[in-house]
Residue, then its C-alpha position, 0 to 999 in steps of 0.5 A: x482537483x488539487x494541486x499535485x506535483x509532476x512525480x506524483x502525475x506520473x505515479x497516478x498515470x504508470x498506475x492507471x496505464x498497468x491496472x488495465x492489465x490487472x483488470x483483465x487479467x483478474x477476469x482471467x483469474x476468475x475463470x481459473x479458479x476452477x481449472x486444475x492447472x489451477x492460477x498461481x503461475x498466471x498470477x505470477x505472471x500479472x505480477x510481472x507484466x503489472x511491474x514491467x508496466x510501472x518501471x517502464x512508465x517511472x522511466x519514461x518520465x524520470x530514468x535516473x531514479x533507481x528502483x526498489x520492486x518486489x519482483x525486481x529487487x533493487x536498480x540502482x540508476x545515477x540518482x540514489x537519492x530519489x528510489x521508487x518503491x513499487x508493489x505491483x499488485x499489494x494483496x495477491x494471496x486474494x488475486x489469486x482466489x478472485x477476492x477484489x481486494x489488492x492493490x497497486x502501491x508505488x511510493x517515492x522515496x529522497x534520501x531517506x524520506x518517503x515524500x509521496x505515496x500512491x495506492x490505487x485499487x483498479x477493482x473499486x476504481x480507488x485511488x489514494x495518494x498523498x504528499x508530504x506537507x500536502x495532505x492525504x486523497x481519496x479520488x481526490x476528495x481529502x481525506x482524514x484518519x478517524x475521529x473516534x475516541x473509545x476503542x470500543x467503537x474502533x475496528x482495526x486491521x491486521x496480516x499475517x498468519x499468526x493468531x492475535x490475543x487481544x480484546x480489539x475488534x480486528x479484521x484481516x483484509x490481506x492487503x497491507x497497503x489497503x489496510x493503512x488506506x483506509x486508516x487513512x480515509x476513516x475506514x479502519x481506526x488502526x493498523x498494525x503487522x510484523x514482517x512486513x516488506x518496504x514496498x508494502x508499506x511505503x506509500x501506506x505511510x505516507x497516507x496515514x501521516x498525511x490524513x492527521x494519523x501517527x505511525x511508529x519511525x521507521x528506517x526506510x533503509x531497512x526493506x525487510x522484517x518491518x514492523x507498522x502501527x498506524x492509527x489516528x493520534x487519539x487511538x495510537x496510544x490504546x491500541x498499542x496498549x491493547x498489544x502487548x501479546x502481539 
């Protein structure tokens, strides 16, 4: 096991503790799918009920930081500095269908940096995490972007609804936090999206810089309408190239 800060413990403890009732409730959801009242407002509810998890736990262990959350919104608390950015469940277009592939993505943000990032997925047991100077983790096995170098060889992933013009090899996986996951471990070679929010992507970020990947600057200050590119530095470049219609 590697050393990890006690923030980041906390992170890793308020995300096993709030994925009980993801587990259990996406067992719900695969029941309701063929009821005709039909799931979205039970998965609203997971929502909720995984965020008040998160919160609760954060502040247990650190009740001055303030909080950006996708339900919520924004608490401000004493200290502005440090923000804890939540996404309790990151992929719920595919909870809601019974597709195991979400995610819960916290990350903590000082001043206007992201010092470390958290996405467990509770289905497949994953969890990815990273801090800053301290290198990228998959259940803690260190983890490295992909070493591949022609992008023929290269899939990458994307989101949203638009159609995208390129000759890459892409898939859309519907969960941005995932997606830059596995840029992160080697799975995906790269990664890129429009309009996406902070908390998708907060601890993403993080990930992917930590595992030797590259992604364009972003003002964490701005929460909404953001754009990602992430990919390891041999193939950030190409894809961009390959992008120019996106």
């Amino acid at each position: 096991m590697n050393s990890i800060s006690p923030n980041l413990n906390i992170m890793i403890k308020a995300a096993e503790k709030a994925s009980k009732i993801l587990i259990r409730d996406f067992g719900e959801v695969e029941k309701l799918q063929v009821s005709i009242k039909g799931p979205a407002d039970f998965v609203t509810n997971s929502d909720k009920k995984v965020e008040k998890i998160l919160i609760e736990e954060l502040n247990k262990a650190k009740k001055n930081y303030s909080i950006l959350s996708e339900e919520i919104g924004k608490i401000e608390n004493s200290d502005k500095d440090n923000f804890w950015i939540i996404d309790p469940i990151d992929g719920t277009t595919n909870f809601l269908h019974g597709v195991p592939h979400f995610a819960i993505s916290i990350a903590l943000r000082n001043k206007n940096e992201i010092i470390s990032g958290l996405i467990y997925d509770p289905i497949k047991n994953e969890m990815f995490y990273a801090e800053k100077d301290n290198g990228a983790f998959l259940n803690n096995q260190r983890i490295r972007v992909s070493s591949k170098k022609s992008l023929n060889e290269c899939l990458f992933a994307s989101g949203g609804k638009k159609e995208i013009k390129s000759k890459l090899n892409i898939r859309k996986s519907g969960s941005a936090a995932l997606d830059l996951a596995y840029v992160a471990s080697g799975r995906f070679d790269g990664y890129f999206q429009n309009e996406l929010n902070l908390w998708d992507i907060a601890a993403g970020l993080i990930l992917v810089t930590e595992a030797g990947g590259k992604t364009n600057k972003l003002d964490h200050t701005s929460i909404n309408n953001l754009r990602v590119n992430a990919a390891s530095n041999a193939i950030y470049e190409k894809m961009l190239e390959n992008l120019d219609k996106f």
